[in-house]
C-alpha positions as CSV (number, residue, x, y, z in Angstrom):
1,X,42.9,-10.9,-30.4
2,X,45.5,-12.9,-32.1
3,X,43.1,-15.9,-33.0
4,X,40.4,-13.2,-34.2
5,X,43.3,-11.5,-36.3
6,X,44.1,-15.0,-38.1
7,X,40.2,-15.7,-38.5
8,X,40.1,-12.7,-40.5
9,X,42.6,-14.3,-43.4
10,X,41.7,-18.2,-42.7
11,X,38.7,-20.0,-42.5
12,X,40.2,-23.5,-41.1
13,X,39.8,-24.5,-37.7
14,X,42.1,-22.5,-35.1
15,X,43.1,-23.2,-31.7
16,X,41.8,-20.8,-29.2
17,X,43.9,-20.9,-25.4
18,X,43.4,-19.3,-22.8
19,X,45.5,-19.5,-19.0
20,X,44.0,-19.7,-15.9
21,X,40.5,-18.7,-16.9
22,X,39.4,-19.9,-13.6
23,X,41.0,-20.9,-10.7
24,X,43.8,-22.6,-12.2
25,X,41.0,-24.3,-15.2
26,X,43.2,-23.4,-19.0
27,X,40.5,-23.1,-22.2
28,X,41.9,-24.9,-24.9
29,X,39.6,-25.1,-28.0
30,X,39.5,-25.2,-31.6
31,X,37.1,-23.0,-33.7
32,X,36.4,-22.5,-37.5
33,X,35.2,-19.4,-39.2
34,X,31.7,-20.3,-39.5
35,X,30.8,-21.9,-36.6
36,X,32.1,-18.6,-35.1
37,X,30.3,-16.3,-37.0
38,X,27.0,-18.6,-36.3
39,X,27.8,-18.6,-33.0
40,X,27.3,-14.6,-33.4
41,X,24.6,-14.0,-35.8
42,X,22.5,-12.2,-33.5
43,X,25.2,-9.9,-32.9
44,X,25.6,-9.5,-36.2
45,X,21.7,-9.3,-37.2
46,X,21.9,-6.5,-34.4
47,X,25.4,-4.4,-36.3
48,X,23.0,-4.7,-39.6
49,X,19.9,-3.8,-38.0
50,X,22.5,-0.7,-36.7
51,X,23.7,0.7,-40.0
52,X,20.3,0.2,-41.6
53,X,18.6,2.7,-39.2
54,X,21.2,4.8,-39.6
55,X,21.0,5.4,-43.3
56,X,17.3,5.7,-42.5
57,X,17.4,8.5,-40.5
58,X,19.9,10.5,-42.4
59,X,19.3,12.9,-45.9
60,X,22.7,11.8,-47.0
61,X,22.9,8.9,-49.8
62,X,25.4,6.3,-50.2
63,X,26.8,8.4,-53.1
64,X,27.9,11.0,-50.7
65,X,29.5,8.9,-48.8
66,X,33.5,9.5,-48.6
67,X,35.0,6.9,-47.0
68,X,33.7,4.1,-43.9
69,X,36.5,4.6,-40.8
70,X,36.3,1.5,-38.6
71,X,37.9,0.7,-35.6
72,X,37.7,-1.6,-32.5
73,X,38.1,-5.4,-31.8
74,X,35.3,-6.6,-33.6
75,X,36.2,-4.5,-36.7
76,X,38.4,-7.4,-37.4
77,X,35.6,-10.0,-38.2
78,X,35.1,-10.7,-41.6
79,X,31.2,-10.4,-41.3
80,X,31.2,-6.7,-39.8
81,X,33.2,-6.0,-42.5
82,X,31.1,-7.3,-45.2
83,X,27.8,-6.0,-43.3
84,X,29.4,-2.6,-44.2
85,X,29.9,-3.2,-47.4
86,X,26.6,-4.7,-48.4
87,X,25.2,-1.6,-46.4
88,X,27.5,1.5,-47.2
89,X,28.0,0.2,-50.5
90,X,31.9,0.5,-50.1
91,X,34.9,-1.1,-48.7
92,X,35.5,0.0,-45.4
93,X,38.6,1.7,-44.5
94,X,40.7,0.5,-41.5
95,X,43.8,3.3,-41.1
96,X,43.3,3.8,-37.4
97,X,44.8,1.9,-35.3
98,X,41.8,-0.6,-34.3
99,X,43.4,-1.5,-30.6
100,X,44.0,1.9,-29.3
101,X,41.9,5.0,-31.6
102,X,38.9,4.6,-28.6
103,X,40.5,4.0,-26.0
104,X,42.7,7.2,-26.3
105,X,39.7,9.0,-27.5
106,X,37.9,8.3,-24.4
107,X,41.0,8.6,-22.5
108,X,41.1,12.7,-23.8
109,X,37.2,12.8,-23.6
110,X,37.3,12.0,-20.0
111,X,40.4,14.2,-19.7
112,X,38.3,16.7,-20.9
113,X,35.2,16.6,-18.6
114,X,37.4,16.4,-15.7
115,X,39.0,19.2,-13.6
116,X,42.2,17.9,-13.0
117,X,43.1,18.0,-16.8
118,X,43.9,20.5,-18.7
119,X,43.4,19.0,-22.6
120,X,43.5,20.9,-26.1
121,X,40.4,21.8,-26.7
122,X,38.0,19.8,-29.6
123,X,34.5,19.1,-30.3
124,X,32.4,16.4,-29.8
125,X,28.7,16.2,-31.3
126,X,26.7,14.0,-29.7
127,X,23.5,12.8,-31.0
128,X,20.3,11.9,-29.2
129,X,19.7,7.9,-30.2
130,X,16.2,7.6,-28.4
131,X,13.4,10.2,-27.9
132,X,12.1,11.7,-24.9
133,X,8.6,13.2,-24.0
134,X,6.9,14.8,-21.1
135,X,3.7,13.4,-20.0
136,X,1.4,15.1,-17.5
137,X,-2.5,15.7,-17.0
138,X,-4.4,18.5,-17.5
139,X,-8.1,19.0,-17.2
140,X,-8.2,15.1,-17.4
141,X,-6.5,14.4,-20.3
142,X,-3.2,13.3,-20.8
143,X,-1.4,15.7,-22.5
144,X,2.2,14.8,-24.3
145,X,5.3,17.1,-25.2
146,X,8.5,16.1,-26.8
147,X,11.9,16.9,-25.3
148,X,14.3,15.5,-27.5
149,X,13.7,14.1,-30.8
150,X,16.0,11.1,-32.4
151,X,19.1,12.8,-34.3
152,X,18.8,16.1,-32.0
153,X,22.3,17.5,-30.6
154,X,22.0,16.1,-27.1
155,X,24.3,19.4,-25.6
156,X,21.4,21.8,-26.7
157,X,19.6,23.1,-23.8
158,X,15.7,22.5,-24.3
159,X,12.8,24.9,-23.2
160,X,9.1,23.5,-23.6
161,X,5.9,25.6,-22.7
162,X,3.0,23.8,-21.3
163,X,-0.3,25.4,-19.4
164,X,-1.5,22.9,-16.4
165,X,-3.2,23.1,-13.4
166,X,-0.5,23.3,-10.2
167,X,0.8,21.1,-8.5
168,X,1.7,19.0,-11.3
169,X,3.4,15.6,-11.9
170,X,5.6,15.7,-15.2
171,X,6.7,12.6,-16.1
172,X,9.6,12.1,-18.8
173,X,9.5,8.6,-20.9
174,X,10.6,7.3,-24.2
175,X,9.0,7.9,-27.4
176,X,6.6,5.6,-28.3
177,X,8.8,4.7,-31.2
178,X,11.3,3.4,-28.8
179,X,11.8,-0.2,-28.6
180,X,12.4,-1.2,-24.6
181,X,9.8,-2.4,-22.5
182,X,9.8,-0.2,-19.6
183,X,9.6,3.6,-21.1
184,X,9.3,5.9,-18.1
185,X,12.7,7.4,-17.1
186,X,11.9,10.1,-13.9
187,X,9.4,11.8,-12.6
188,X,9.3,15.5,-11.7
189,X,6.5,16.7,-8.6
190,X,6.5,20.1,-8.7
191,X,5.2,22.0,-5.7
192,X,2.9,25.0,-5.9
193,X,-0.3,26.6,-4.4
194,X,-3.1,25.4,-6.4
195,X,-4.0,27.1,-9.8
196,X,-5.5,26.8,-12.5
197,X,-4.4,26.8,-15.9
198,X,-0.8,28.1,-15.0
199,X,1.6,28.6,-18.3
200,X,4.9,27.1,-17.2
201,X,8.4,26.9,-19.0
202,X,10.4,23.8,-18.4
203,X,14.3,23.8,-19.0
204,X,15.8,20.5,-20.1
205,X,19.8,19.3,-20.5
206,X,21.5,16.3,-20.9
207,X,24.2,15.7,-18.8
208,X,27.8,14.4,-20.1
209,X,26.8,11.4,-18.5
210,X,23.7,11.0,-21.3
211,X,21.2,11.2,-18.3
212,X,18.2,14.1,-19.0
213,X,17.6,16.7,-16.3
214,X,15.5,19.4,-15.3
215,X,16.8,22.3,-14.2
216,X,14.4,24.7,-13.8
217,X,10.6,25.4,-13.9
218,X,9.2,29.0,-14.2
219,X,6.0,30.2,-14.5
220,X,4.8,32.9,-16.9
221,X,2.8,35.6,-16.8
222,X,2.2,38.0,-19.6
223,X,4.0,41.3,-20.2
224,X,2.3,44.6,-19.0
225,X,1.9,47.1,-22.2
226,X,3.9,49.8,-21.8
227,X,2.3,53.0,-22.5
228,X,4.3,55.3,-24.8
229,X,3.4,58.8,-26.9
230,X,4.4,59.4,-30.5
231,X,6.6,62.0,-31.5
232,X,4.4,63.3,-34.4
233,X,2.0,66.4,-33.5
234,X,-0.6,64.6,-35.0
235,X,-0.4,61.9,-32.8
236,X,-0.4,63.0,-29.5
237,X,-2.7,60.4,-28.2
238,X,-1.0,57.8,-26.0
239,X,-0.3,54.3,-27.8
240,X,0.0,50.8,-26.0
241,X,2.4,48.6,-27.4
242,X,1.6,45.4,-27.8
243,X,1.9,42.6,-25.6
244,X,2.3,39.6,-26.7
245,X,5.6,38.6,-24.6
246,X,6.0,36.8,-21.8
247,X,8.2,37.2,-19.0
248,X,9.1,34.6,-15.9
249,X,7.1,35.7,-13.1
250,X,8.5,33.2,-10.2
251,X,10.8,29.9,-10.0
252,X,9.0,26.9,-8.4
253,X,10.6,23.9,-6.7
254,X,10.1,20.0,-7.7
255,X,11.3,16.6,-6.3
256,X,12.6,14.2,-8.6
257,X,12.0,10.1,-8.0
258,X,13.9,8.1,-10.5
259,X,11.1,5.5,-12.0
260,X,14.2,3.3,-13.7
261,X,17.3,2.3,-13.8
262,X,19.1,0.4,-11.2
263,X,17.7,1.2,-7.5
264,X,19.7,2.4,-5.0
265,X,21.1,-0.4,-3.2
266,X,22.7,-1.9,-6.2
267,X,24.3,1.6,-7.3
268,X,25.8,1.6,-3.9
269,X,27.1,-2.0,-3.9
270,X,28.6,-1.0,-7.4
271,X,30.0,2.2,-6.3
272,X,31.5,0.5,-3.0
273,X,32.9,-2.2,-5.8
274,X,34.5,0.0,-7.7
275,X,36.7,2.0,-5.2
276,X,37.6,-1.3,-3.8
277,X,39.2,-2.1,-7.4
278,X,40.9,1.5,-7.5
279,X,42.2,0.9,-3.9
280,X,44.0,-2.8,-5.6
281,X,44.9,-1.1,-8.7
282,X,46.8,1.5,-6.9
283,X,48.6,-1.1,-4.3
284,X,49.3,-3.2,-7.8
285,X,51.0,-0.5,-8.8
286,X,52.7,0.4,-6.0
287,X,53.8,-3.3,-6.0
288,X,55.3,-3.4,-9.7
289,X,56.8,0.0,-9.1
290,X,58.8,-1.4,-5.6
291,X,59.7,-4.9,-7.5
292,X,61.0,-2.9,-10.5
293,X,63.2,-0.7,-8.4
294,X,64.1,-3.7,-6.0
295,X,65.2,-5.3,-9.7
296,X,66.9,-2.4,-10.9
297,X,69.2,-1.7,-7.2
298,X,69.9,-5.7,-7.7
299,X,71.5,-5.2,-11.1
300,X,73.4,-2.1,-10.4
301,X,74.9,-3.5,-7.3
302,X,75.5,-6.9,-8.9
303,X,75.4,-10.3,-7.1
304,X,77.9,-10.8,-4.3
């Protein structure tokens, strides 16, 4: 951090160091401005690429535009900041404090989500980055119904209608305008007596881990008219109302079988890994917390 700080106001070579990167092996290096930043360009490229696509898929202009907040490591570069610049048209502003404004904001989101916590309460609106659609096959043809469009408030619950033969499979992929090269995400088998042509609602929501989720499937039927008589004399002839509603006739069941991500086995491994480095944290601390009191008894009680 303190090599990246000076980069930011010289463009001479600078010695980077680092202890004991690897079993006892010290990095000791000297680096200049440019090779750095070359050494980064497809980082950079991919910031640019960012902020472009963002201004993209907004309505508002670079006129009404206030100020550009930055904060984090990287904000320190030279390049990211004149990337902003060249992009938001302005200078960007920096009067957060770049080392700590995410961590304590994910420190108080997590706070937040958790039950253990009790926080002040504040809102977060998070955005939906990349598209999602339902794909299933009806009558032969494969049918297609977005979920969640790009920009859409991801803690909106979302309800799609869709007629289909049952059992149906429903799977949910990535927009064709999404850039990654395997687009499936689940897939949803849900079990029924055959029918035919069968209107179904699906219920959709992100959870706060970003991952999308069906909750429930229902199927519809149309309302029964209800039969009613006027209040006028001269209308004493019963009158239907009209039915064009539709109500949830029954709730069906469905398996889920995760199509990508990281399989099983390697979540486990991960998951295993990670309260192994809880379980060393927590004797660490332990450990500091017993040498500083050891320290402290030592100094009140003074040598002998």
């Amino acid at each position: 951090v303190s090599t990246q700080s000076t980069w930011a106001a010289n463009s001479n070579k600078l010695p980077f160091q680092l202890d004991s990167l690897v079993d006892d092996i010290d990095v000791n290096v000297s680096i200049d401005r440019a090779t750095f930043e070359e050494l980064i360009k497809t980082q950079l490229d991919e910031i640019r690429k960012t902020f472009v696509n963002l201004m993209n898929s907004t309505t508002v202009k670079k006129e009404q535009l206030h100020s550009v907040e930055i904060a984090g490591g990287s904000t320190r570069i030279p390049a990211v900041k004149q990337i902003i610049q060249e992009v938001f048209g302005m200078t960007p502003s920096s009067s957060l404090n770049a080392d700590e404004g995410v961590s304590k904001g994910c420190g108080l989101q997590a706070a937040e989500h958790s039950e253990k916590f009790r926080t002040k309460k504040f809102e977060i609106q998070e955005v939906v980055t990349n598209g999602i659609e339902a794909v299933y096959v009806h009558e032969g043809n494969q049918e297609k119904v977005l979920i969640y469009d790009e920009g859409d408030n991801a803690s909106d619950e979302r309800m799609i209608n869709l007629r289909t033969d049952l059992p149906v499979s429903i799977a949910l992929q990535y927009s064709e305008n999404v850039n990654v090269e395997n687009k499936f995400i689940t897939l949803y088998q849900i079990e029924s007596e055959n029918a035919r042509n069968a209107d179904l609602e699906l219920v959709f929501r992100m959870t706060h881990n970003g991952m999308i989720k069906m909750e429930k499937v229902q199927v519809m039927t149309k309302e029964v008219p209800k039969r009613r008589k006027t209040t006028e004399p001269a209308q004493e002839m019963e009158q239907r109302e009209p039915a064009n509603n539709t109500v949830a006739c029954c709730e069906l069941k469905f398996n889920e079988t995760s199509l990508g991500g990281m399989v099983q086995e390697m979540l486990n491994h991960f998951s295993n890994y990670e309260v192994q480095m809880i379980r060393e944290d927590i004797n660490e601390i332990s450990r500091q917390e017993a040498k500083i009191c050891s320290k402290n008894s030592f100094t009140s009680t003074g040598p002998l």
